[in-house]
Residue, then its C-alpha position, 0 to 999 in steps of 0.5 A: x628853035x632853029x637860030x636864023x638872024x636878028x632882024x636890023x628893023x626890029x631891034x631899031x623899032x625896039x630901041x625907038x620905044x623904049x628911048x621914046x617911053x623914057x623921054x615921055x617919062x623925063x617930060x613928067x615932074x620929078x621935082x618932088x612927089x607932090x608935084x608929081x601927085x597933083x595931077x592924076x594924068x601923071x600918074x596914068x602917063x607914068x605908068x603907061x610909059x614905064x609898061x610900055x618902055x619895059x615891054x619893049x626892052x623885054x620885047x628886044x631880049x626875046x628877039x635877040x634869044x630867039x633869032x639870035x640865039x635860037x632860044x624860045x622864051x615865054x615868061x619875061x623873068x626868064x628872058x633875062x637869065x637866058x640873056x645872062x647866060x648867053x652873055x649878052x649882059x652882065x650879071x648885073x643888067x640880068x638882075x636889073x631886067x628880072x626885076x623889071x620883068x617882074x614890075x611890068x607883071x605887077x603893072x599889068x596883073x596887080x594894076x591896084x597895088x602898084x602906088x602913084x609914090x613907086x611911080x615917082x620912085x621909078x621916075x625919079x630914079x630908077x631910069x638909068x636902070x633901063x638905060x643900062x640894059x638897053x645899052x648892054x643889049x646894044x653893046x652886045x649886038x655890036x659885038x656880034x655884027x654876024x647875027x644881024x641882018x643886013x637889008 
């Protein structure tokens, strides 16, 4: 794949929805699990954000690879390692991503065996991990102002 330029307005467009997923999912009861299951709106409204705001972030990492970098990437796990080792996150954020990677499969191919209390869990706790990525990502481009363009 031939590297051109990450391109500004998809990175913002990326950014806005996962900053957007994660504040649909802050609005959601996390006080504790029986709240959080009294409603099944919730539950659908979390797993939704939670899928979305990972295909968006997964979504940006391809973008960084593939213009950025000039790598193509098909498989979300795989986003992460390429990332990794491009240096645009830690080892730590690699990780983080894989995993994430691999419960927005669960969430779009196993739908039956993901449980409202994982929902909660991810809700709950687990949004700082997003978070960190995003802000690697971020850190990353900032770091190499020459592979973004500049409308």
């Amino acid at each position: 794949m031939t590297r051109s330029q990450v391109r500004a307005t998809i990175v913002a467009d990326r950014v806005m929805w996962v900053r957007r997923m994660l504040e649909g999912l802050r609005s959601l009861p996390d006080d504790n699990v029986d709240s959080f299951l009294s409603d099944p709106r919730t539950i659908a409204a979390a797993e939704s954000y939670v899928r979305r705001g990972l295909e968006s972030l997964l979504d940006l990492g391809r973008h960084i690879l593939a213009k950025g970098v000039g790598r193509a990437v098909v498989e979300y796990k795989d986003i992460a390692l390429q990332l990794r080792e491009v240096g645009a996150l830690g080892e730590r954020e690699a990780g983080l991503l894989r995993d994430m990677a691999g419960y927005r499969n669960r969430l779009v191919h196993f739908y039956s065996e993901v449980t409202p209390e994982e929902l909660f869990h991810i809700r709950s706790s687990r949004l700082v991990d997003i978070e960190d990525v995003l802000s690697g990502l971020l850190r990353w481009l900032q770091a190499h102002p020459e592979l973004i363009d500049r409308p």
